[in-house]
N, C-alpha and C positions, 0 to 999 in steps of 0.2 A: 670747147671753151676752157678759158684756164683757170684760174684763180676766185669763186664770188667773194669779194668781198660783202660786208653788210653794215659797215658803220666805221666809225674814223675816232679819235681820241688827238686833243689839242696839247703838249707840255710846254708850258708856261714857267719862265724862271724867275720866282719870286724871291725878295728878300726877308718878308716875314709872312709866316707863314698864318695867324692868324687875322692882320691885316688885311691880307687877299682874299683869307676866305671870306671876311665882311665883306672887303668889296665886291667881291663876284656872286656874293649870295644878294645883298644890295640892289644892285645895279643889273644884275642878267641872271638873277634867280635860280644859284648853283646851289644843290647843298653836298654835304660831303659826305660820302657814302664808301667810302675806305682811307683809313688813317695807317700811312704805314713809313716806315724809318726813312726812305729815300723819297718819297712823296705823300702826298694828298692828293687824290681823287674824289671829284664835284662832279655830281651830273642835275640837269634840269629837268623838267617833266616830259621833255619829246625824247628824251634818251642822247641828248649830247653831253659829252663826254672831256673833261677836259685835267690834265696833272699839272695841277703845281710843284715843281721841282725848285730845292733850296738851290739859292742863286749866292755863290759867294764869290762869283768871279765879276762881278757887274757885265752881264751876259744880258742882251735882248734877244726876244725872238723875229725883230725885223732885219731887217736887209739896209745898210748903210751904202749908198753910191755914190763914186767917189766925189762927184762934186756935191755930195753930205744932204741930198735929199733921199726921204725913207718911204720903202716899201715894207708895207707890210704882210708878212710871209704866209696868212692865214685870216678866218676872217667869220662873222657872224652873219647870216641870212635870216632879215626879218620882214614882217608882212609890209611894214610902212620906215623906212630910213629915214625920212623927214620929220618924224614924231622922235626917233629914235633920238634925231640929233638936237631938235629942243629941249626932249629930256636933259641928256648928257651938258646941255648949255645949263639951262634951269640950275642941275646939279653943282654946275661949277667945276664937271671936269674938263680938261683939256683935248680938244677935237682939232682934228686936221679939214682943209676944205672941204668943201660940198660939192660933189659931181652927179652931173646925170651925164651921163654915159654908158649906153650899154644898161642903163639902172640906176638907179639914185645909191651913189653910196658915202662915205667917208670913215678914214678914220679915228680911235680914240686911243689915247694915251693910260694904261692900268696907273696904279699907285709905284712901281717900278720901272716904268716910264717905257713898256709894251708896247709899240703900234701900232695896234687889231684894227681891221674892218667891219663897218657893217654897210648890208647892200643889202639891195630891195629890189623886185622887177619894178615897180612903179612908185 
């Protein structure tokens, strides 16, 4: 065998850096648990991992194709997607459609305009 890995870390390119950490402590219940000159590091209580890295180039983390629909390059797995995305409505953020496919998923727009997923088996 080659390589175990044992866990994965998300960087996320934000424009302000206290902004996001509200929203991601907010919204997916990050907190931040290293503060350092080229980023911030947030993790949650199952041990996901995610960097905010300062964004001054207006850089996202999804995938633009060329006829200008987006993937998103990453993505959040939760127990129920469909609660997920009434929350995120309720909220008032901005969500892309609704799929069951393979899993109930869709995705959401951060305050930097990120196009994360989240999915669900059911």
């Amino acid at each position: 065998m080659g390589i175990t890995l044992r866990s994965t870390y998300l960087t996320i390119p934000v424009s302000n850096y206290d902004r996001s950490v509200e929203w991601y402590g907010e919204h997916l219940g990050f907190k931040v648990t290293m503060r350092d000159p080229n980023y911030i590091e947030l993790q949650n209580e199952f041990g996901i991992k995610i960097l905010l890295q300062q964004n001054e180039h207006n850089l996202n983390s999804h995938f633009v194709y060329p006829n200008g629909a987006l993937q998103s390059s990453y993505g959040f797995m939760v127990d129920d997607a469909e609660s997920a995305y009434q929350y995120f409505n309720d909220k008032g953020i901005k969500v892309g459609e609704f799929f069951n496919y393979q899993g109930k998923s869709f995705s959401f727009y951060d305050p930097d305009g990120n196009f994360i997923e989240i999915w669900s088996l059911s």
